[in-house]
PyMOL Python script that loads the backbone (N, CA, C, O; Angstrom):
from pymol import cmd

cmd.read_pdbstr("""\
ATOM      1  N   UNK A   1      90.696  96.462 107.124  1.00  0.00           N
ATOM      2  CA  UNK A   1      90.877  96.158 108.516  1.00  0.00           C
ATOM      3  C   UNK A   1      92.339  95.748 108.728  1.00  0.00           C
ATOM      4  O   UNK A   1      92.742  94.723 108.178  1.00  0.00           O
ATOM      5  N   UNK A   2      93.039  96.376 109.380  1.00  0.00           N
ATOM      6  CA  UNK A   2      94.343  96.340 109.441  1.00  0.00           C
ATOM      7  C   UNK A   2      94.621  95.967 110.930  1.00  0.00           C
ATOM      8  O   UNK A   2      94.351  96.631 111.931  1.00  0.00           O
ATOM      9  N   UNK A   3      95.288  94.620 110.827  1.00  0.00           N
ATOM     10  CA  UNK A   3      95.725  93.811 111.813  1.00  0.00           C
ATOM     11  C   UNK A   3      96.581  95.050 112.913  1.00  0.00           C
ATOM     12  O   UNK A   3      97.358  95.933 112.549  1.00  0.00           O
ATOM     13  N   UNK A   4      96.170  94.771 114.156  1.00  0.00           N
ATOM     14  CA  UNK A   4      96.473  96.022 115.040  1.00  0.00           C
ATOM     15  C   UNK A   4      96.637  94.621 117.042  1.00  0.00           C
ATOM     16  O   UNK A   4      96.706  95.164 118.144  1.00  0.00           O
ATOM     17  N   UNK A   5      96.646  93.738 116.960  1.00  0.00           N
ATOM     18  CA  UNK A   5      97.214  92.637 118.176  1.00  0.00           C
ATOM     19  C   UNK A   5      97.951  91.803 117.693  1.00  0.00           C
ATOM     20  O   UNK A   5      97.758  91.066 116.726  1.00  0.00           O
ATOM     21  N   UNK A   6      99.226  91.946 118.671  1.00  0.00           N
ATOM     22  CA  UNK A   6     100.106  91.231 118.352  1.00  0.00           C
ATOM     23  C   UNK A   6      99.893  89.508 118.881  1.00  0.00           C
ATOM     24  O   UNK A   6      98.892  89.206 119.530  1.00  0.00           O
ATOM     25  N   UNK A   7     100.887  88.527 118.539  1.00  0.00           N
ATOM     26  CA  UNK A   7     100.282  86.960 118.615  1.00  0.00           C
ATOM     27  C   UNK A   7     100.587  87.163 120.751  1.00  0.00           C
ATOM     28  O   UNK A   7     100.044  86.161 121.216  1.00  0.00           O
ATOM     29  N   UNK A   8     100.795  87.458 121.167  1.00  0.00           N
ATOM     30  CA  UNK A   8     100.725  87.640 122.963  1.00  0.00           C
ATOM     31  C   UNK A   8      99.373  87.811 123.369  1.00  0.00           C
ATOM     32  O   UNK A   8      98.725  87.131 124.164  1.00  0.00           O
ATOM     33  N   UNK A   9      98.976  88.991 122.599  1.00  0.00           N
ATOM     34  CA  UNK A   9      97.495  89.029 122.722  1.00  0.00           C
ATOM     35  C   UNK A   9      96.568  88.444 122.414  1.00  0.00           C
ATOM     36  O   UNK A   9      95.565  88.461 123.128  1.00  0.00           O
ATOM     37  N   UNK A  10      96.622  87.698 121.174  1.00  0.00           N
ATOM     38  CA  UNK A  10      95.734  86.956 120.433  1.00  0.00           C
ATOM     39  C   UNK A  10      95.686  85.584 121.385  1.00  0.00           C
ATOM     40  O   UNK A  10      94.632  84.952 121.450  1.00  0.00           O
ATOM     41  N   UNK A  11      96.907  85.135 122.144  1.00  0.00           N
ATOM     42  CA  UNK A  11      96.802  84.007 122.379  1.00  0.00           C
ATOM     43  C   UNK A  11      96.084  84.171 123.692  1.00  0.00           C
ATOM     44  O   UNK A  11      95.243  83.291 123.882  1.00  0.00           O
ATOM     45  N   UNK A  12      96.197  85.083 124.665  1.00  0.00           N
ATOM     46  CA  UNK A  12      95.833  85.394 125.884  1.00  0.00           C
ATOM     47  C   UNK A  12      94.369  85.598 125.849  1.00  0.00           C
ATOM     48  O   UNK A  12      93.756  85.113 126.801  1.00  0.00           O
ATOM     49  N   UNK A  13      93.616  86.280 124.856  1.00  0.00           N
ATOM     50  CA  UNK A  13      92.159  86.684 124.323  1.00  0.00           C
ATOM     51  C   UNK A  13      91.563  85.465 124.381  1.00  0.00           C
ATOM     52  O   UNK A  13      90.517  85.307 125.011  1.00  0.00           O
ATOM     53  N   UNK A  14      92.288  84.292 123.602  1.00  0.00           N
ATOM     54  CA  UNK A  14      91.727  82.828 123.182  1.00  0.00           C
ATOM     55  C   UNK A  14      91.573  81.862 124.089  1.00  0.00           C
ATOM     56  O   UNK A  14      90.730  80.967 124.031  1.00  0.00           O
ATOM     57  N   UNK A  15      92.846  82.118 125.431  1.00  0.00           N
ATOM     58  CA  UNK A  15      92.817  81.565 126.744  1.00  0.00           C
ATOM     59  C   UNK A  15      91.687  81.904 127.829  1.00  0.00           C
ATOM     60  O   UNK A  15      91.146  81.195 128.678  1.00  0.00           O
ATOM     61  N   UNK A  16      91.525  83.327 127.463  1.00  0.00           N
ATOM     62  CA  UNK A  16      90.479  83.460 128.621  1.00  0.00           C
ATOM     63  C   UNK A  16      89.429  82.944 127.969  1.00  0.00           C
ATOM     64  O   UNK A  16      88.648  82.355 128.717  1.00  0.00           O
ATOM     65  N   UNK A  17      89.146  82.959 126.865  1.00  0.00           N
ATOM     66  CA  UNK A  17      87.539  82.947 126.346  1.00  0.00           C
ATOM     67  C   UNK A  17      87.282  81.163 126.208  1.00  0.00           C
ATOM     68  O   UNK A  17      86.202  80.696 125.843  1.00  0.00           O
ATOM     69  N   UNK A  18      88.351  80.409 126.532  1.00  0.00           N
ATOM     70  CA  UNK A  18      88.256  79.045 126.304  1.00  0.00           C
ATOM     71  C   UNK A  18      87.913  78.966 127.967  1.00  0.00           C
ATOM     72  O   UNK A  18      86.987  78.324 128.463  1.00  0.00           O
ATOM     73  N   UNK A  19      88.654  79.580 128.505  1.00  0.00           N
ATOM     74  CA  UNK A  19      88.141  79.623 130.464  1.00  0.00           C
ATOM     75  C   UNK A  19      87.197  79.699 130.881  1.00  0.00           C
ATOM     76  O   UNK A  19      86.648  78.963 131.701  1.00  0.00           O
ATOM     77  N   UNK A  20      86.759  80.827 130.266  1.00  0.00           N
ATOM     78  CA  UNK A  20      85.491  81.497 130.348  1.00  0.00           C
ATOM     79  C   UNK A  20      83.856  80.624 129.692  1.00  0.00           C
ATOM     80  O   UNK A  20      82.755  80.421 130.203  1.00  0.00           O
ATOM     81  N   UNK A  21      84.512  80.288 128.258  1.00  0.00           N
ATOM     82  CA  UNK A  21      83.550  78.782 127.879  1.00  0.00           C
ATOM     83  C   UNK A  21      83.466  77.240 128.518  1.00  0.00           C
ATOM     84  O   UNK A  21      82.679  76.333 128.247  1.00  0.00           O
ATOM     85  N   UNK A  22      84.579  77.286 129.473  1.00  0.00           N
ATOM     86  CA  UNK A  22      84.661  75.833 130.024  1.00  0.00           C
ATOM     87  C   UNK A  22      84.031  76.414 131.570  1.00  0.00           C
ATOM     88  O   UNK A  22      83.760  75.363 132.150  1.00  0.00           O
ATOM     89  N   UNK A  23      83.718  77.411 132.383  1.00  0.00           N
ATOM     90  CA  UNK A  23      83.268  77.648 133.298  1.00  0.00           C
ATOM     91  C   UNK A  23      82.080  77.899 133.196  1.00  0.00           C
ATOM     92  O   UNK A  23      81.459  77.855 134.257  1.00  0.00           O
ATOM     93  N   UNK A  24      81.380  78.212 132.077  1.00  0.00           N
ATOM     94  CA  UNK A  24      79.740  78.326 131.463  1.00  0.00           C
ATOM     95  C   UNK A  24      79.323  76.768 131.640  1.00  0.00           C
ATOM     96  O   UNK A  24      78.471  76.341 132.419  1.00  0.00           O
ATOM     97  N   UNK A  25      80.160  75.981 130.696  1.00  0.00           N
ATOM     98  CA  UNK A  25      79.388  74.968 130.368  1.00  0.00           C
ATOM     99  C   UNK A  25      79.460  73.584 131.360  1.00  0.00           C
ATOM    100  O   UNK A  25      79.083  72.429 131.159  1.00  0.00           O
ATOM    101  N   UNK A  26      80.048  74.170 132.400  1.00  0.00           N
ATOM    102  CA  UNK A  26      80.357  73.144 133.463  1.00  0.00           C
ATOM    103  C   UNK A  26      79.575  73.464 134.445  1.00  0.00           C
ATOM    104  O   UNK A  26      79.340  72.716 135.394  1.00  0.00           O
ATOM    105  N   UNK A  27      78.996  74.877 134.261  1.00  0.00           N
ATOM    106  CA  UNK A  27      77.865  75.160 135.333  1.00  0.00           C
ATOM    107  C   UNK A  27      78.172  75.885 136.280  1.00  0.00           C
ATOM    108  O   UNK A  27      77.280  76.262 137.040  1.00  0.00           O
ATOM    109  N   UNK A  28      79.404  76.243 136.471  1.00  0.00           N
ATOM    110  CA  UNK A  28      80.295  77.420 137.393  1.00  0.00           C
ATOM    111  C   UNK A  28      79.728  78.611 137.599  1.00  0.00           C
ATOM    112  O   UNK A  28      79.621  79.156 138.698  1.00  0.00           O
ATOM    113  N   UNK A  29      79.347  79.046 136.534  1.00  0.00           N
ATOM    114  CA  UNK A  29      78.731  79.940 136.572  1.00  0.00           C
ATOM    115  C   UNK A  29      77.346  80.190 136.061  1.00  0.00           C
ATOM    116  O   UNK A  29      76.886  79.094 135.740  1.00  0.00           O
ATOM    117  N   UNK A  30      76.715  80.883 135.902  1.00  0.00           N
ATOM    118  CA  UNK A  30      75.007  80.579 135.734  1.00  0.00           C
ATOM    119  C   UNK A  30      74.456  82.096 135.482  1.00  0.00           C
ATOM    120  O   UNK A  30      74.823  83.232 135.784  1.00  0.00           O
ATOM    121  N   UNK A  31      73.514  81.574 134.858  1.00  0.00           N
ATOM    122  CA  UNK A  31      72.388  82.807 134.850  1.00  0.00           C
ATOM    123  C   UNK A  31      72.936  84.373 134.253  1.00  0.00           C
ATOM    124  O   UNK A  31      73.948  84.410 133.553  1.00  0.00           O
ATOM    125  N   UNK A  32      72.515  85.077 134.442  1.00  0.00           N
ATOM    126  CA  UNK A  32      72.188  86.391 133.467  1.00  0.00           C
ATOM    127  C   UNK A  32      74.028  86.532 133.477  1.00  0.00           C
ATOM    128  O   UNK A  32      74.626  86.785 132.431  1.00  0.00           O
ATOM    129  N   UNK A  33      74.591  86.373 134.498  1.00  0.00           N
ATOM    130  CA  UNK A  33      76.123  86.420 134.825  1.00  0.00           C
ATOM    131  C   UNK A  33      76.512  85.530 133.435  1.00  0.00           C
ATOM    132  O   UNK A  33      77.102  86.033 132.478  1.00  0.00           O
ATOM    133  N   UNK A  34      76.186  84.476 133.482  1.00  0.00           N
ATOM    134  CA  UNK A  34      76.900  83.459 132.949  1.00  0.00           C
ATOM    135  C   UNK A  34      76.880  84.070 131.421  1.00  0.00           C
ATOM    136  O   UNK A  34      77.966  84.214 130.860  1.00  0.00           O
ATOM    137  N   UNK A  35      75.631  84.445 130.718  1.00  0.00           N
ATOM    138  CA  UNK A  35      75.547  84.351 129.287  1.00  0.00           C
ATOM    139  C   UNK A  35      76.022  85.591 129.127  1.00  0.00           C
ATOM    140  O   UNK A  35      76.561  85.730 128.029  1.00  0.00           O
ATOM    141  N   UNK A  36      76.029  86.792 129.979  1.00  0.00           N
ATOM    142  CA  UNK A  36      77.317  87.732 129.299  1.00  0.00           C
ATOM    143  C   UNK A  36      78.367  87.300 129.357  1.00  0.00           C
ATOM    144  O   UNK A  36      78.978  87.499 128.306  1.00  0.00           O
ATOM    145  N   UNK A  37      79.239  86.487 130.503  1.00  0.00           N
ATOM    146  CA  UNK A  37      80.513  85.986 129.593  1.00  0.00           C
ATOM    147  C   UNK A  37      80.627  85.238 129.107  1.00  0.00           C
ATOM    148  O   UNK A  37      81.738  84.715 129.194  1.00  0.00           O
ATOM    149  N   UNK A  38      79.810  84.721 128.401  1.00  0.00           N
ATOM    150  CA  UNK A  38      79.633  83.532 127.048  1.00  0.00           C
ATOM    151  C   UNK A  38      79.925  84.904 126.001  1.00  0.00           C
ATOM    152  O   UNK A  38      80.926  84.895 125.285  1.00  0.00           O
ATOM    153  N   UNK A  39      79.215  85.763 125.988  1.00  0.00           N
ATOM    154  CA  UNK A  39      79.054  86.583 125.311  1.00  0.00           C
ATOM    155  C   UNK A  39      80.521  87.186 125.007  1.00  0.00           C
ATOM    156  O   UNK A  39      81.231  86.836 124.065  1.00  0.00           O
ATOM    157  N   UNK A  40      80.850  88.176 125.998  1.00  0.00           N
ATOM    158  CA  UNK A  40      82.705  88.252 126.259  1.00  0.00           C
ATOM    159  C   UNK A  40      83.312  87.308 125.672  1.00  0.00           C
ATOM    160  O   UNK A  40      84.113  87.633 124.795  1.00  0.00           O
ATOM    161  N   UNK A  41      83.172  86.276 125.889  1.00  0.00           N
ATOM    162  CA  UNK A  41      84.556  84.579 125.779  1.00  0.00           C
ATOM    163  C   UNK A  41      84.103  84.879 123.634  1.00  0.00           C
ATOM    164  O   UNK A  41      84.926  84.710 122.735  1.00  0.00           O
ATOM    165  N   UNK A  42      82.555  85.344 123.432  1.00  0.00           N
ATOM    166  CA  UNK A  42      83.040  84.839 122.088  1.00  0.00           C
ATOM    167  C   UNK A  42      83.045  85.992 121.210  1.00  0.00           C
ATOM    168  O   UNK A  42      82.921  85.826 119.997  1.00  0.00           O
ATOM    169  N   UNK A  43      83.187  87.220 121.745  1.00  0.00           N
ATOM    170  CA  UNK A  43      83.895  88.332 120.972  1.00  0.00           C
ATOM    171  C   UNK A  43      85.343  88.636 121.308  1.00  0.00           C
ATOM    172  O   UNK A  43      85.976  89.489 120.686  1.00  0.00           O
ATOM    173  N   UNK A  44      85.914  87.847 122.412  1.00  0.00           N
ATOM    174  CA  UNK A  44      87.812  87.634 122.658  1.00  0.00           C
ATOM    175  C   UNK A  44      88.382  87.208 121.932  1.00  0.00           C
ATOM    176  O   UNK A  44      89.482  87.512 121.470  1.00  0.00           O
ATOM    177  N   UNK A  45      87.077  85.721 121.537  1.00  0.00           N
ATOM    178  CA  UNK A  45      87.729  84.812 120.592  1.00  0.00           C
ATOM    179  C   UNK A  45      87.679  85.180 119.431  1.00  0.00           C
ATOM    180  O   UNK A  45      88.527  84.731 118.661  1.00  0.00           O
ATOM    181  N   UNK A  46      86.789  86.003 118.996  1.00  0.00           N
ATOM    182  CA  UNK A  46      86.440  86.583 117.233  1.00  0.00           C
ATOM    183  C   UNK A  46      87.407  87.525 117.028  1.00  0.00           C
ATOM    184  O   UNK A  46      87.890  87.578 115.897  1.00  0.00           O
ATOM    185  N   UNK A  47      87.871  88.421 118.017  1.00  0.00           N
ATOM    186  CA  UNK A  47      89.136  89.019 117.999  1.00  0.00           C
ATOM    187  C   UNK A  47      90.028  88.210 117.468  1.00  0.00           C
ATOM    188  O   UNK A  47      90.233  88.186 116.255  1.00  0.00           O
ATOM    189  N   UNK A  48      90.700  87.407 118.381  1.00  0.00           N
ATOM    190  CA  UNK A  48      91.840  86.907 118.497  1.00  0.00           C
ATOM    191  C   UNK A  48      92.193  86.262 117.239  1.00  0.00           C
ATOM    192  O   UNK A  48      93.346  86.170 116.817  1.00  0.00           O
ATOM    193  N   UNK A  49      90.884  85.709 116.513  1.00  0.00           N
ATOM    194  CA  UNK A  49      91.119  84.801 115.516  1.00  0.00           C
ATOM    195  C   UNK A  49      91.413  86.022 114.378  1.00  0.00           C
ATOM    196  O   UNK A  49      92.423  85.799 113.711  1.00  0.00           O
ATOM    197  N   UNK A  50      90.932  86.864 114.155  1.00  0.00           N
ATOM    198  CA  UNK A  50      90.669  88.194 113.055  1.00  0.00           C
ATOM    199  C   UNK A  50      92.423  88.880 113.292  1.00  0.00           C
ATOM    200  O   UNK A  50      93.295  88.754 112.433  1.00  0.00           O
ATOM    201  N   UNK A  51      92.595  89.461 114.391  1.00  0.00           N
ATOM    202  CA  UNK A  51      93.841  89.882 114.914  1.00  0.00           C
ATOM    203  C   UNK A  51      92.877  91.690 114.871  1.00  0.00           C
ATOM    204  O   UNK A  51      93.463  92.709 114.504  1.00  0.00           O
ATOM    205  N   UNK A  52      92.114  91.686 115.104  1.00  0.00           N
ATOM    206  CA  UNK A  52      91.512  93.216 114.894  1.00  0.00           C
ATOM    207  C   UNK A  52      90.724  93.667 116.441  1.00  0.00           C
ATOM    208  O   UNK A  52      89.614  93.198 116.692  1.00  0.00           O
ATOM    209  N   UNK A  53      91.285  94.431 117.233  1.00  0.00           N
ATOM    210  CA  UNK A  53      90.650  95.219 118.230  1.00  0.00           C
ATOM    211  C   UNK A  53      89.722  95.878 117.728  1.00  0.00           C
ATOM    212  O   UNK A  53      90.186  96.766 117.012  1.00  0.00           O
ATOM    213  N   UNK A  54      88.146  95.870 117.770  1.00  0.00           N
ATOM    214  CA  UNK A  54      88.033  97.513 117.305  1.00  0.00           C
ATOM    215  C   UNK A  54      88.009  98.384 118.059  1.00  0.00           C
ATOM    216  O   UNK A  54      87.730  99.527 117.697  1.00  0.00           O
ATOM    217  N   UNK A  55      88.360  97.999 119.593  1.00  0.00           N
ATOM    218  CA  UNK A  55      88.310  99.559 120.853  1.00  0.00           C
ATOM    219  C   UNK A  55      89.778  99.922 120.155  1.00  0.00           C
ATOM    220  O   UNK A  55      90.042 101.005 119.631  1.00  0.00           O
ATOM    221  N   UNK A  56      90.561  98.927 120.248  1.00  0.00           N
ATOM    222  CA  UNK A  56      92.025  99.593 119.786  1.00  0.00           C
ATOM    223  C   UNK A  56      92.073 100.577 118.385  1.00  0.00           C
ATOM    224  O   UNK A  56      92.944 101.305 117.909  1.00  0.00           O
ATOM    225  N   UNK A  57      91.306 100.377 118.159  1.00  0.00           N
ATOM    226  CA  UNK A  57      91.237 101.118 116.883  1.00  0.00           C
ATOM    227  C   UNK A  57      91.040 102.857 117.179  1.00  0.00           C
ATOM    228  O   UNK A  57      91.905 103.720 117.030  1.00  0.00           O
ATOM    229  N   UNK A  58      89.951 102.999 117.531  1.00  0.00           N
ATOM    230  CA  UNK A  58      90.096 104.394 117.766  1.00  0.00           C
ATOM    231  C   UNK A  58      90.882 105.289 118.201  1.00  0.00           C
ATOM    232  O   UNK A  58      91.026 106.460 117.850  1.00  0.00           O
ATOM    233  N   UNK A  59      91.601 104.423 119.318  1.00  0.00           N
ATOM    234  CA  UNK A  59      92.622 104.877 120.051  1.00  0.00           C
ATOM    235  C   UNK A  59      94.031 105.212 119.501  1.00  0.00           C
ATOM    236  O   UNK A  59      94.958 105.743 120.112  1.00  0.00           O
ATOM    237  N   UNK A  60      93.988 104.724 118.024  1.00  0.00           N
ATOM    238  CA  UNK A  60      95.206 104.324 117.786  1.00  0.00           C
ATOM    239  C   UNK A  60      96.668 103.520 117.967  1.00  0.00           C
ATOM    240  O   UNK A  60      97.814 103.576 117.522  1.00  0.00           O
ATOM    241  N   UNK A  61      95.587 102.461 119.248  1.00  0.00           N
ATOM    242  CA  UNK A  61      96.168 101.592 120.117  1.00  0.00           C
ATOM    243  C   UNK A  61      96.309 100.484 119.239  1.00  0.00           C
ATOM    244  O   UNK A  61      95.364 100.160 118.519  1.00  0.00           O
ATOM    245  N   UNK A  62      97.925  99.561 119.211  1.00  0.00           N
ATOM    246  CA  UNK A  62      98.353  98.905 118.819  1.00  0.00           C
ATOM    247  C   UNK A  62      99.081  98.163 119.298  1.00  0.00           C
ATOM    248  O   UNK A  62     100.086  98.805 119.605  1.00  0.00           O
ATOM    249  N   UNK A  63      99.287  96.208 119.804  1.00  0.00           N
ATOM    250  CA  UNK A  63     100.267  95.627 120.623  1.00  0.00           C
ATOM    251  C   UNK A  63     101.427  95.194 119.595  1.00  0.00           C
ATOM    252  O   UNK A  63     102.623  95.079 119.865  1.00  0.00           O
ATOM    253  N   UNK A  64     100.668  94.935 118.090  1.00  0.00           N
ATOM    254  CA  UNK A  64     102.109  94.730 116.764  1.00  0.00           C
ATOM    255  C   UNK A  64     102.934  95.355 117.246  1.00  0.00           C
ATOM    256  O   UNK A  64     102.790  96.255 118.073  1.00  0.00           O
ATOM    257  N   UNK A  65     104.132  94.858 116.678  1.00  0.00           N
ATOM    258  CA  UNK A  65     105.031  95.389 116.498  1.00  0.00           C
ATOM    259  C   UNK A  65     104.995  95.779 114.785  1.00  0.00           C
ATOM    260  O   UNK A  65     105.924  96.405 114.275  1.00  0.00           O
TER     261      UNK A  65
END
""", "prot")
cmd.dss("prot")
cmd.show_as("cartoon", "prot")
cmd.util.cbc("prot")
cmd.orient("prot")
């Protein structure tokens, strides 16, 4: 698995998905809505932490430099 997001991305992935977990658990949002982006917030974050897209992958899409 070959690191393919650069640290811009990684950090931006980790921002929304911390947004996205603090608007779940504060009640902002709710219901069938809510637990897909729980869901989203914690495959941004499993990204971000890994540094591995796998949509980018196919594509041959890469933000590294």
């Amino acid at each position: 698995m070959k690191k393919n997001m650069s640290n811009l991305d990684r950090i931006l992935r980790a921002i929304a998905a911390v947004v996205l977990g603090i608007l779940y658990f504060s009640g902002v949002i709710t219901g069938t809505l809510g637990i897909v982006l729980l869901v989203i917030a914690g495959i941004l974050l499993a990204t971000s932490v890994v540094a591995f897209c796998p949509l980018y992958f196919p594509f041959k899409f890469s933000t590294r430099k």
